[in-house]
C-alpha positions in Angstrom: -12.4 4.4 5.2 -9.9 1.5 3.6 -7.4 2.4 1.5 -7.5 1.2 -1.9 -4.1 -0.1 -3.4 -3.7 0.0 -7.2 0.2 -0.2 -7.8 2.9 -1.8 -6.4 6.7 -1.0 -6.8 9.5 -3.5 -6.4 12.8 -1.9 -5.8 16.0 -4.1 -6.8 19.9 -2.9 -5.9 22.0 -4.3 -7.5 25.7 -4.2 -7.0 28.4 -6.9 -8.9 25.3 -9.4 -9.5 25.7 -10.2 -13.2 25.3 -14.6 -12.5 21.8 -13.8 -11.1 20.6 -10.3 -11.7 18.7 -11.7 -15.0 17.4 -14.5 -13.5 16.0 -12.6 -10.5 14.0 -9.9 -13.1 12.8 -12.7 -14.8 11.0 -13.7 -11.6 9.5 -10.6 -10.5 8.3 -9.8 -14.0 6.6 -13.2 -14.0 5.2 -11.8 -10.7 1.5 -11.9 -11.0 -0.7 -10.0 -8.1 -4.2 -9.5 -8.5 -5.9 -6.2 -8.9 -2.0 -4.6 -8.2 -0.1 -3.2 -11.4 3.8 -3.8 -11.0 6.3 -0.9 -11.1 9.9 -2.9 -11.2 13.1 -0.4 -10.3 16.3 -1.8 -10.7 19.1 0.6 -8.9 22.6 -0.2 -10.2 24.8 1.1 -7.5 28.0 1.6 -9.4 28.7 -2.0 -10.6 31.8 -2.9 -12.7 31.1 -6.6 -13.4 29.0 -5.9 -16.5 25.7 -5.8 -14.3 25.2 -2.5 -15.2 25.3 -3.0 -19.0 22.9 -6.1 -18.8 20.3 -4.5 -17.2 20.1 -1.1 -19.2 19.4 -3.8 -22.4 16.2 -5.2 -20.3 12.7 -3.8 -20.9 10.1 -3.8 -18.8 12.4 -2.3 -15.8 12.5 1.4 -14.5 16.7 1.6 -14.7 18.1 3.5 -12.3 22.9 4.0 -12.7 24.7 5.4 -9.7 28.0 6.1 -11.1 30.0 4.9 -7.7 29.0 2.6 -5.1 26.9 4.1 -2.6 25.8 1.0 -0.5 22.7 -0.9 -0.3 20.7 1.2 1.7 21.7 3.9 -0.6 20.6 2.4 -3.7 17.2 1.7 -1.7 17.2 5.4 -0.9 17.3 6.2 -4.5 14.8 3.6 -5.6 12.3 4.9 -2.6 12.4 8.6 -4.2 12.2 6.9 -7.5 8.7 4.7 -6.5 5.1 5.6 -7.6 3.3 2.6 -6.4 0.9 2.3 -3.3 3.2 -0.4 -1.7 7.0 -0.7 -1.9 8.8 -3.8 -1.6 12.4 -4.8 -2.0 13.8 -7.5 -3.8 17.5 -8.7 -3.2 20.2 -9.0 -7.3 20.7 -12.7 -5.9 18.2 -16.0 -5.6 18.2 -16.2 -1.8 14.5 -14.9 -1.7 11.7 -16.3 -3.5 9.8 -13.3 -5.4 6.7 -15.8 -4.9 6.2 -15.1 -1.4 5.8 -11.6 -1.9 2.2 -12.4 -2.9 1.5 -13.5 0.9 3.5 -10.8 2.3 1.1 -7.9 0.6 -2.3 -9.4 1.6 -2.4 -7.9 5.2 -1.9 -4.3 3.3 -4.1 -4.9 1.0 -6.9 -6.0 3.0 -5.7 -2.6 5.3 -4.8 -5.2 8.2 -1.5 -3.7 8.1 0.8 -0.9 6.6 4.0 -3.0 7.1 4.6 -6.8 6.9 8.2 -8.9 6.9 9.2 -11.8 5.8 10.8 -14.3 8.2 13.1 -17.1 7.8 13.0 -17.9 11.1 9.3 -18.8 11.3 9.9 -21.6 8.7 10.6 -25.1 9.2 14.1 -24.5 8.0 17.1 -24.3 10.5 20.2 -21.7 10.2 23.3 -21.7 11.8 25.8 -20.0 10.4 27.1 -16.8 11.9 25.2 -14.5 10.3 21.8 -15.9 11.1 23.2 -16.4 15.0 23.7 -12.7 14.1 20.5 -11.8 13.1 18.8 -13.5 15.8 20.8 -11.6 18.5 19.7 -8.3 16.7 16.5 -9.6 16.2 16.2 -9.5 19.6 17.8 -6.3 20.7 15.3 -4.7 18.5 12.7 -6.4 20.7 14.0 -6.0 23.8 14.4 -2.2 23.0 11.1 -1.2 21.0 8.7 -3.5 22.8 7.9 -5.6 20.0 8.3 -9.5 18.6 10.7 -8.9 15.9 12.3 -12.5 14.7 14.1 -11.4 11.6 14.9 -7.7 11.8 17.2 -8.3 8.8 15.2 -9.9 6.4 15.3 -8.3 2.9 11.5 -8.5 2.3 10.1 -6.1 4.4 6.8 -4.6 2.5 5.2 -1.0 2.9 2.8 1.5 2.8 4.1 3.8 0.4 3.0 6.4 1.9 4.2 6.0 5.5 7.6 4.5 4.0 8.2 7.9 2.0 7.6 9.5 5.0 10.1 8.3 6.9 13.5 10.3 6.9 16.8 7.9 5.9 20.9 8.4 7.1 22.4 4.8 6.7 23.7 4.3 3.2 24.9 0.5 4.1 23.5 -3.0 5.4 22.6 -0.8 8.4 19.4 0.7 6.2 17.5 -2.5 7.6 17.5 -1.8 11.4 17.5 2.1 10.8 14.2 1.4 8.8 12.7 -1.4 11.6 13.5 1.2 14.4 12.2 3.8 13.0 8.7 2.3 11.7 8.5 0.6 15.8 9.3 4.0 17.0 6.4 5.1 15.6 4.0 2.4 17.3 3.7 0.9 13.9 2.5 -3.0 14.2 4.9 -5.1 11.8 3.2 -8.3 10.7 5.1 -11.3 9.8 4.8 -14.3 7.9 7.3 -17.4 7.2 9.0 -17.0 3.9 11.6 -19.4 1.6 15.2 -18.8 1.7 18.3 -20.2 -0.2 21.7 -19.1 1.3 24.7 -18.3 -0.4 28.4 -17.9 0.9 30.8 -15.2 0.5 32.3 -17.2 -2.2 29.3 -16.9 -4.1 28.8 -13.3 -4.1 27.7 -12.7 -0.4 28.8 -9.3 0.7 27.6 -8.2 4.5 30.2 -8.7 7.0 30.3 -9.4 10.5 31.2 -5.8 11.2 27.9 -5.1 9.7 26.1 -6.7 12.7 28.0 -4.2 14.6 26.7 -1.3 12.8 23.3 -2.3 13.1 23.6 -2.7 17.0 24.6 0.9 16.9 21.7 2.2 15.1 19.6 0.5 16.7 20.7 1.9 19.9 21.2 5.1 18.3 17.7 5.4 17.4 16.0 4.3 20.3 17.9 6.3 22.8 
């Protein structure tokens, strides 16, 4: 029997994002998906740039204030627990993503095709080189080479779940590493991850960028950590 989806919930940390943070709400309340009501949850994860104070002034947004800075994955974990929709998503404080593609990224869940789709910048016309995407391609493909499937953008930030299976899955990365932790443990399962090409609008660490290159390290270790 296919699942019916009624409810979505989008699931923003935020940390120090007080140039975009408002912009980026704007967007996903503007969101329209059909026959899916939005649940938007914005996790402040201990800001001190005024981020915090913006956001508890919005409506229309489930606010969620971490006192001190737990890390992204963290403030994910909060905003998971914190979900009532049917599917989770997340949504990145800055404008690299485009909220918009999020419609695509739900319809092989929706038509129960899928229970997890990503996102890829990779599979778009558009070429990266900085270190980071050189990076994320190397990951990428550890995390093929060691679950046995096609992963091009293990990193990507919209990654798009069953709630159900999602809330099922037990969490220890508090950081950047949240994103392979989460890939290895869904492909551990056997779980097919769909993805489609999605828009992307880099920024540097001058403009608010915050993983590191010792963040790629992490993420080799968890995803070695997990699969052996």
């Amino acid at each position: 029997m296919n699942k019916v989806y009624k409810t979505i919930s989008i699931i923003i940390p935020a940390y120090n994002e007080v140039k975009t943070i408002e912009s980026v709400i704007s967007k996903v309340k503007n969101l329209k998906f059909k026959n899916l009501k939005k649940q938007i949850i914005v996790v402040d994860d201990g800001s001190n740039d005024g981020t915090r104070d913006l956001i508890s002034k919005m409506f229309g947004v489930d606010v969620i204030l971490h006192e001190k800075n737990k890390g992204k994955g963290g403030a994910l974990k909060t905003g998971i627990s914190s979900a009532s929709g049917d599917i989770i998503t997340f949504q990145d404080a800055d404008l690299e993503y485009d909220p918009e593609d999020l419609k695509k990224l739900i319809v092989p869940i929706i038509s129960n095709k899928a229970l997890v789709t990503y996102g890829s910048r990779f599979l778009s016309n558009k070429k990266y080189s900085s270190i980071f995407f050189l990076g994320n391609k190397f990951l990428s493909f550890t995390t093929t080479l060691f679950y046995g499937q096609k992963i091009t953008d293990m990193e990507t930030c919209y990654k798009v779940f069953d709630a159900e299976l999602l809330k099922s899955i037990k969490f220890e990365s508090l950081s950047f590493d949240f994103e392979p932790e989460i890939t290895a443990k869904v492909l551990k399962r056997k779980i097919r991850i769909i993805e489609l090409p999605i828009e992307y609008y880099p920024r540097n660490a001058k403009e608010g960028k915050k993983i590191k290159v010792s963040d790629g390290f992490k993420a080799l270790y968890v995803l070695l950590k997990n699969r052996f």
